[in-house]
C-alpha positions in Angstrom: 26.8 67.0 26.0 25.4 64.3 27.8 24.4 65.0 31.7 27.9 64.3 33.9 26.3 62.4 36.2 24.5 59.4 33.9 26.7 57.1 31.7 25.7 57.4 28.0 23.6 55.6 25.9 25.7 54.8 22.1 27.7 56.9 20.1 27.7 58.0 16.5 31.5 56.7 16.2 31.1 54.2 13.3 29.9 57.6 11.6 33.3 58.1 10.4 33.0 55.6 7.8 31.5 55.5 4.6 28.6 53.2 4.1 30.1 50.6 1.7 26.6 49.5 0.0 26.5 46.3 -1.4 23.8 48.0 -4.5 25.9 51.0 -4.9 28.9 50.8 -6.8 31.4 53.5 -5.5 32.1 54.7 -8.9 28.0 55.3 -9.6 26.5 58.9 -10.4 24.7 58.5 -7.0 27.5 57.2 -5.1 29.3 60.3 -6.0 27.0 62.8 -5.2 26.3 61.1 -1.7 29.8 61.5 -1.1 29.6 65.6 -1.6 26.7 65.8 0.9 28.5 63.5 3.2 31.6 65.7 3.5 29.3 68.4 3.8 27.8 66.8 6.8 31.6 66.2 8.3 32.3 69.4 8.0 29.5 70.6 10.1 27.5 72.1 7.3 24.2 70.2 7.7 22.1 73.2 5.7 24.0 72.0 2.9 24.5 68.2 3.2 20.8 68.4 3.5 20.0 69.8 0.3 22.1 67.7 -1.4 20.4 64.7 -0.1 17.4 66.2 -1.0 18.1 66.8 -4.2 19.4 63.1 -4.4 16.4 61.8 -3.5 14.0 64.4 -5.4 15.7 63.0 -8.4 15.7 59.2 -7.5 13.2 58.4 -4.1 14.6 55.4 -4.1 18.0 56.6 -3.7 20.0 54.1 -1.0 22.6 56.4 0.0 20.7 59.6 0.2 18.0 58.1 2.2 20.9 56.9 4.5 22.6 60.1 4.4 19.1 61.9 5.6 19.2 59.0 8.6 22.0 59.7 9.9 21.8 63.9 9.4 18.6 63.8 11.7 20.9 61.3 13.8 23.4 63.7 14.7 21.0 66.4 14.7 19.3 63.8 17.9 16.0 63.9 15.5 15.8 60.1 16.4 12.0 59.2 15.2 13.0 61.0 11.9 16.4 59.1 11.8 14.3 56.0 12.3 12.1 56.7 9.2 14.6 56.8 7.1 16.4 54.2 8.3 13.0 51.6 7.8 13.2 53.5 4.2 16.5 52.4 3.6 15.9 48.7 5.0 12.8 48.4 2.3 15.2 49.1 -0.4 18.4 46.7 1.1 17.0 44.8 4.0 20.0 43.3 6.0 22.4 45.9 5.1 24.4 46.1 8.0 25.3 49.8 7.7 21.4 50.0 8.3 21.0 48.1 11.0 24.0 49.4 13.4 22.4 52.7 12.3 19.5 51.2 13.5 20.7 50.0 16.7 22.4 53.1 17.2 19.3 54.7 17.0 17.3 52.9 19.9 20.5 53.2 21.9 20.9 56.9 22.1 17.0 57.5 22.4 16.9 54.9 25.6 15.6 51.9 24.3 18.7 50.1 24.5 16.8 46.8 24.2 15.4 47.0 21.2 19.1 47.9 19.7 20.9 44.8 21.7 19.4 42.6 19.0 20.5 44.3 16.2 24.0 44.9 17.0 24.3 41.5 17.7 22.7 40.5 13.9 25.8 42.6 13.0 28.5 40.8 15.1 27.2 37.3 13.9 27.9 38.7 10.3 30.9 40.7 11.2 32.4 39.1 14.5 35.5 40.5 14.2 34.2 43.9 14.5 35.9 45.4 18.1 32.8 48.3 17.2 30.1 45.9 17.2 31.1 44.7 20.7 31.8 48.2 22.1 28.2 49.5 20.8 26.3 46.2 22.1 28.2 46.5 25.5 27.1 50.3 26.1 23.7 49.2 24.8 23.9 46.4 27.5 25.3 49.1 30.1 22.0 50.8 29.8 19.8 47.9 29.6 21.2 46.9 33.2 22.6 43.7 32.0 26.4 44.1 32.9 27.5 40.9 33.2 26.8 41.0 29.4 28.3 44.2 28.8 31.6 42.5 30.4 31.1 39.8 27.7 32.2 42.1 25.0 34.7 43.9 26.8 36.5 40.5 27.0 35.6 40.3 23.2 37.5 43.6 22.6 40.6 42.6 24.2 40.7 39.1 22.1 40.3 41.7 18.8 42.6 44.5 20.0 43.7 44.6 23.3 45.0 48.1 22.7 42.0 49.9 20.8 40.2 53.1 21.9 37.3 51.4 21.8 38.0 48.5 24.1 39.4 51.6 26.8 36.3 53.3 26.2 34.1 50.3 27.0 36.0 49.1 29.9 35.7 53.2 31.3 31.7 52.5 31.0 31.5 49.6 33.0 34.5 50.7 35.9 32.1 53.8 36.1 29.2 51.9 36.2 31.0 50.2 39.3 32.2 53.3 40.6 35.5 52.9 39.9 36.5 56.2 39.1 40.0 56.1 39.6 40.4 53.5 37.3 37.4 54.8 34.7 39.7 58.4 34.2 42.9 55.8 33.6 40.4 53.9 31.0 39.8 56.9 29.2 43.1 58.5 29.4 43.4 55.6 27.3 40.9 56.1 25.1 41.6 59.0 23.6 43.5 59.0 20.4 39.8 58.4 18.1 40.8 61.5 16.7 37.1 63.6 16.4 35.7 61.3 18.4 37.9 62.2 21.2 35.2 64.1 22.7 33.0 60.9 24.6 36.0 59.8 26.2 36.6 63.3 27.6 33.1 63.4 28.2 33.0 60.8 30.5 36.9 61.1 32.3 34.8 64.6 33.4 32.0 62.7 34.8 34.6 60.4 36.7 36.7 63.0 37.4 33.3 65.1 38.7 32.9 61.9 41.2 36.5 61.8 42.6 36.2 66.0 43.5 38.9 67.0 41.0 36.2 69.4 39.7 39.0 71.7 38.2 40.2 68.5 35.8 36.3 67.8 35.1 35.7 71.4 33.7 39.2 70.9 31.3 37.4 67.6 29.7 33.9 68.9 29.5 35.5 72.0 27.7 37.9 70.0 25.8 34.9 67.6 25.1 32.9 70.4 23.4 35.9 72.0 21.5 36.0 68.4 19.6 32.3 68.0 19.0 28.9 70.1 18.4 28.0 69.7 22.0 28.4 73.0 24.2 30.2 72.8 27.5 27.4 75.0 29.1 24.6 72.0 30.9 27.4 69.7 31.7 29.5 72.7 33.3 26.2 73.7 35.2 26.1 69.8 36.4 29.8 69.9 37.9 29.0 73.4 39.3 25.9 71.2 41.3 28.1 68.6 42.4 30.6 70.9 43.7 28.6 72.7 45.5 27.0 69.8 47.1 30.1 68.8 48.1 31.7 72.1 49.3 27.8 72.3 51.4 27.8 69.1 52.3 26.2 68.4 56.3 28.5 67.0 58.8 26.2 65.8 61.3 25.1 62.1 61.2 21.8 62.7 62.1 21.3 65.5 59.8 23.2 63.4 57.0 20.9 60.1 57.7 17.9 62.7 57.1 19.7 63.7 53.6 19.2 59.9 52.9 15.9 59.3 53.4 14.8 62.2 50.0 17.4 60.3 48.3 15.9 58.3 45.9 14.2 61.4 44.4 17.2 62.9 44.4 18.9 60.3 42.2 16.3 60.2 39.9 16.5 64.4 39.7 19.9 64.5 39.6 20.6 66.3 42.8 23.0 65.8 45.7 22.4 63.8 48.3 25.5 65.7 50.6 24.4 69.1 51.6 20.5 70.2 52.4 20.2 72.1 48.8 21.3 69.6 46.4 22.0 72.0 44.1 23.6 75.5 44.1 21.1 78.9 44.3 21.6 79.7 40.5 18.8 81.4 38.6 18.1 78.4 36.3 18.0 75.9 39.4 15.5 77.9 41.2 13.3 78.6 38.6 13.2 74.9 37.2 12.8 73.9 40.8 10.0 76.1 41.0 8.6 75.0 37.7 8.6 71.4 39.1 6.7 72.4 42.5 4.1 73.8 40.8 3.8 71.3 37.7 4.3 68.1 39.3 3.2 68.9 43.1 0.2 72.0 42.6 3.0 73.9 45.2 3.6 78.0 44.1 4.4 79.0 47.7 5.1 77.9 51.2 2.0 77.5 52.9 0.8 74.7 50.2 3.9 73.4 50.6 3.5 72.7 54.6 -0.5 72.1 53.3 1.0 69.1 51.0 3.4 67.9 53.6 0.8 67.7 56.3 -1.4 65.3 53.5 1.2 62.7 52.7 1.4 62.4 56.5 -2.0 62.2 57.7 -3.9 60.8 54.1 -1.0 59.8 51.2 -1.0 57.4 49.1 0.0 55.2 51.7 -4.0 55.7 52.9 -5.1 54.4 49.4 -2.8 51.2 49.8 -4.4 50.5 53.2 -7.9 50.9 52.2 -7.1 49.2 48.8 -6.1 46.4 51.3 -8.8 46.0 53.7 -11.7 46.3 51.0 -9.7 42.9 49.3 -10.9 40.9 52.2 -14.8 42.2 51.4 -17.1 41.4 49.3 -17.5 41.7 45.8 -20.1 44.9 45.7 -18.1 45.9 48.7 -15.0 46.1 47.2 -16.1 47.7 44.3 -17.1 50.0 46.2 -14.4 50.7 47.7 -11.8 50.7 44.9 -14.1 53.7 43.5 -13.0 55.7 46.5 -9.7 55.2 46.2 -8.9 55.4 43.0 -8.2 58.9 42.3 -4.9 57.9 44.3 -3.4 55.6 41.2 -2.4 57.1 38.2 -1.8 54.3 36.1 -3.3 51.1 34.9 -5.3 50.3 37.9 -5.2 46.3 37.5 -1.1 46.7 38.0 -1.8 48.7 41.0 -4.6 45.9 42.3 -1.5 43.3 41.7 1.0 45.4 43.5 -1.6 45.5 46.9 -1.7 41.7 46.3 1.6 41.0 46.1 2.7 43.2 48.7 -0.3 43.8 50.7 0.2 41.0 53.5 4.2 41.3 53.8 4.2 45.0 54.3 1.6 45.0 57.2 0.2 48.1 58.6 3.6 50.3 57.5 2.0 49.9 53.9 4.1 52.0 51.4 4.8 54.4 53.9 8.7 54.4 52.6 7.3 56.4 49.7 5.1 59.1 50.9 7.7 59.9 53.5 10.4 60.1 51.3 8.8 61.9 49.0 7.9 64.7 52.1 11.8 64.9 52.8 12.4 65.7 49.1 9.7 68.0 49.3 11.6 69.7 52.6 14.7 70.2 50.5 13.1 71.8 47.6 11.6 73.8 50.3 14.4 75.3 51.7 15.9 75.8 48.1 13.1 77.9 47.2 13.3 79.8 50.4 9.9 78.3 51.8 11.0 77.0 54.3 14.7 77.9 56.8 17.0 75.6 57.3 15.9 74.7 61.0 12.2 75.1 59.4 13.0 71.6 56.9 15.7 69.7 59.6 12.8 69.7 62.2 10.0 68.4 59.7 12.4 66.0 58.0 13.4 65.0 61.3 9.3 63.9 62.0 9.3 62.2 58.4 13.0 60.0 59.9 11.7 59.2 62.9 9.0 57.6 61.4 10.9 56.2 58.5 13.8 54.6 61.3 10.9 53.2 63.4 9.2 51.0 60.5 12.2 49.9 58.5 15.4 47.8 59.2 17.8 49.0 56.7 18.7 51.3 53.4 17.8 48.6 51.3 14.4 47.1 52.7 13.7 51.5 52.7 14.5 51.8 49.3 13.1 48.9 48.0 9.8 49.9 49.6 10.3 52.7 48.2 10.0 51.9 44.8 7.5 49.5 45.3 5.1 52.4 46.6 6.4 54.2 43.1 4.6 51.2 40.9 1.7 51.3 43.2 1.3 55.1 42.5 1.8 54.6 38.6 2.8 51.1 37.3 3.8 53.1 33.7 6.0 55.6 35.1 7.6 53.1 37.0 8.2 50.7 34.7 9.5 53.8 32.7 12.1 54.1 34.7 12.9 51.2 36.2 16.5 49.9 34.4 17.5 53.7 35.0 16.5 53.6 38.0 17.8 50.2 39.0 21.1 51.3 37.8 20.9 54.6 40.0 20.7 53.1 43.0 23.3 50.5 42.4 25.9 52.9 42.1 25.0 54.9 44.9 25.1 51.8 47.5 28.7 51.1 45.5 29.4 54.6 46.5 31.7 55.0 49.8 30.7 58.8 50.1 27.0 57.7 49.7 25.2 57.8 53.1 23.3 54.6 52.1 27.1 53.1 52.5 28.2 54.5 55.1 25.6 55.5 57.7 24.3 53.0 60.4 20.3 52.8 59.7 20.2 53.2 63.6 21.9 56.5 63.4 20.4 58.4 66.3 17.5 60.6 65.4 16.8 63.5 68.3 16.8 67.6 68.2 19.8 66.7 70.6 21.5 64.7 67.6 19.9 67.5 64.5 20.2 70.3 66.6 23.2 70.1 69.0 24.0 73.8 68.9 19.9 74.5 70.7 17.9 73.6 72.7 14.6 73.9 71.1 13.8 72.9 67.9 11.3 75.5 65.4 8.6 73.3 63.6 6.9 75.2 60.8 3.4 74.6 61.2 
C-alpha cells in the first residue's frame, strides 16, 4: 500500500477494461487467447497470465495484445521500466492507440515522473474528452507535479461529465488532502467508494485522512479493508499509523521544547517522521534498526561519540564554512579563486557549476549567516535520531538542540525565510538531489504550513529559548560534550 502519509501517484483503475484495439478484431484467434491470460491476470494468477502471454507472443512477436498484456502484468507487478518496454513495443506496432498511451501515462505517474505522463493523458482527453478517467488520472498526475490549480481544472471537468462518479469523489479527496482538509477528504472518499475492486485507493487514502484527524482506530479499519480488496498488505501502512500515533500520544507540551521540534523539521518531512514528540517515531525493532542503518550510511555515525564528533563539525566547520569561503574567494582573482574552489570542493556533491550559481545568487543577500539554516537543522535532526537510538538522553538532545535554536532564532525572522534557507543550503550541498526532490518536497512543506497542529502554524518564531523555558522542572541544564 502506498505510505499514509504522501498522497499517491495514479492508479491502475482503467485496468478493468478490456483494451478495445483498433487492429484486433475481438472475434480473432489472438484476441481470444489474450482474453484467457487477461482473466488470469484478474484473478490474481500472474504465473499463469504470464505464460499465456508468452506463449502469445512466442508464436506471433508481434502480437498487439499480448505485448500489452505483458505491459500491464509488470504494471501491477510495479515492474515499471519493464512495463514501459512493452508499452514502446506496443506503440511501434499501433502508434496512437490510446489504450497505450494512458498505459503509458499511467506508467510515469505511479513511478514519479508525473510530468512526463501529464502530456499523454492529455493526448487522450483531446481524443476522448468525455472521458471523466482521463481527467481524474491527469488531475492526480498534476497533484504530484505540484500544479494544483490544474489539478482543480479537471475536478471541475468531472463534475460537468458526472457530477456523481467515484472518480470525480476520488479526485476531489486528492486535492482537499493536499489542502489539508481532512474532514472533508474522509467525506470525499466516503463517497468514493462504490468502484467495486478498486474500492481499495479510496480506503487507502480516507486512512491517511483519517490518520491526520487522530481517529487512528478508523485509519487501521480502511488500511485493512484497503488490503482485503487489493494485493497490497496492510503491514507498512499499519506501521506508518502506529508512527503517527505515537507521535501524537508523545507529543512535547512545552513551547520552547516544541519550537526546537521545528527547527529538524524539514528532514523530518522529507523522512516521514513526526514533528510532535522528540522520537518521531515509536521504539519498534524495524525503526531502530533502519534509523541506524541511515546514521551509518548516510552520516559515517555507528555510535554516540561520532555522533557528538559530527554535531560539533556542522557547528564549527559545515557546509555553511564551504559557502563562506566559496564566497569570499569570488571577489579574488582568477588563479586565486581557483585555488580556492579546490579547497572547498570536497563539500558539494553535485554538479559544481550549480553550486557556483547557488553562492552567486544567494551569496550577497544571505550575508555572513550563509546557509547556516541548513547545517543547523540538519544537527537538530541529528539530536532526535540521537535520542531514538539511545545516544544521547533526552536532557542530553534538548540542551544541544537548544544551542542549535538559539542560533537558528538569532539569524532568522520567521518559519518561512528558515525553511526557505533551508532548502537553498540543500541545492548548494547537491543541486541533483535537490532538484530530485524538489516538487515532493515543495508539496511537503505546503501542507505542513496548512497544518493547524504543525508548529510552523502555530508557534511564534520569537518563542522564548532558555534552560528556564526547556527545562522548567531544573535548574541546570546537562550538555553532552
Amino acid at each position: 500500500m502506498a505510505s499514509v502519509s504522501e498522497t499517491p501517484a495514479s492508479s491502475d483503475w482503467y485496468l478493468t477494461g478490456l483494451p478495445r484495439f483498433s487492429k484486433v478484431a475481438a472475434d480473432s484467434p489472438e484476441y481470444q487467447e489474450f482474453l484467457r491470460g487477461w482473466k488470469l491476470l484478474e484473478a490474481g494468477k500472474a504465473k499463469s497470465a504470464k505464460a499465456v502471454f508468452q506463449e502469445g507472443l512466442a508464436r506471433n512477436s508481434k502480437s498487439l495484445l499480448c505485448t500489452f498484456g505483458m505491459a500491464s502484468l509488470n504494471f501491477r507487478k510495479d515492474a515499471y521500466e519493464e512495463s514501459l518496454k512493452y508499452v514502446d513495443a506496443a506503440l511501434s506496432i499501433a502508434p496512437g492507440e490510446l489504450d497505450l498511451l494512458r498505459l503509458k501515462g499511467a506508467i510515469y505517474a505511479a513511478d514519479a515522473e508525473a510530468q512526463k505522463a501529464i502530456p499523454l493523458f492529455t493526448a487522450c482527453i483531446e481524443a476522448q474528452p468525455g472521458d471523466i478517467e482521463l481527467y481524474r488520472l491527469r488531475g492526480s498526475a498534476f497533484i504530484e507535479a505540484g500544479l494544483l490549480d490544474q489539478a482543480r481544472n479537471d475536478l471541475k471537468s468531472c463534475i460537468r461529465i458526472a457530477p456523481n462518479s467515484p472518480l470525480r469523489y476520488y479526485l476531489q479527496g486528492l486535492i482537499d488532502l493536499e489542502d489539508m482538509h481532512n474532514k472533508e477528504a474522509v467525506a470525499d472518499f466516503t463517497r468514493a467508494v462504490g468502484q467495486g475492486k478498486n474500492d481499495y485507493q479510496s480506503y487507502e487514502q480516507r486512512s491517511l485522512a483519517r490518520t491526520r484527524l487522530h481517529d487512528f482506530a478508523g485509519a487501521r479499519d480502511d488500511a485493512n479493508m484497503a488490503s482485503k480488496l487489493s494485493r497490497f498488505t496492510a503491514e507498512t501502512a499499519l506501521a506508518e499509523i502506529n508512527d503517527k500515533q505515537f507521535d501524537y500520544d508523545h507529543a512535547e507540551k512545552l513551547p520552547a521544547r516544541r519550537w526546537l521540534l521545528a527547527c529538524g523539521g524539514p528532514l523530518a518531512l522529507q523522512n516521514d517522521e513526526g514533528m510532535l514528540s522528540l522520537a518521531g517515531l515509536a521504539h519498534t525493532t524495524e525503526n531502530l534498526e533502519s534509523k541506524h542503518r541511515g546514521l551509518v550510511e548516510a552520516w559515517g555515525v555507528h555510535n554516540r561519540q561520532e555522533l557528538i564528533d559530527l554535531i560539533k563539525r556542522h557547528e564549527q566547520n559545515g557546509h555553511n564554512s564551504s559557502w563562506r569561503s566559496l564566497r569570499k574567494t569570488m571577489g579574488e582573482s582568477p588563479s586565486e579563486f581557483q585555488e580556492g574552489l579546490q579547497s572547498i570542493t570536497s563539500f558539494i556533491f553535485g554538479r559544481k557549476g550549480e553550486s557556483l550559481s547557488v553562492v552567486r545568487k544567494y551569496g550577497d543577500q544571505f550575508g555572513e549567516r550563509g546557509i547556516l539554516a541548513w547545517d543547523l537543522g540538519r544537527n537538530v535532526h541529528l539530536c532526535r535520531s540521537g535520542y531514538l537510538l539511545g545516544y544521547l538522553s533526552k536532557d542530553e538532545a534538548l540542551s544541544l538542540m537548544l544551542e542549535q535554536g538559539k542560533l537558528i532564532q538569532k539569524h532568522y525572522t520567521s518559519w518561512h525565510q528558515y525553511v526557505t534557507e533551508y532548502y537553498i543550503g540543500r541545492k548548494f550541498w547537491n543541486p541533483e538531489i535537490y532538484e530530485k526532490g524538489r516538487i515532493k518536497n515543495e508539496r511537503r512543506v505546503r501542507r505542513a504550513f496548512l497544518d493547524p497542529e504543525c508548529p510552523w502554524a502555530n508557534l511564534p518564531w520569537d518563542t522564548p529559548l532558555s534552560e528556564a523555558t526547556v527545562f522548567p522542572e531544573r535548574k541546570l541544564p546537562l550538555i553532552a560534550r
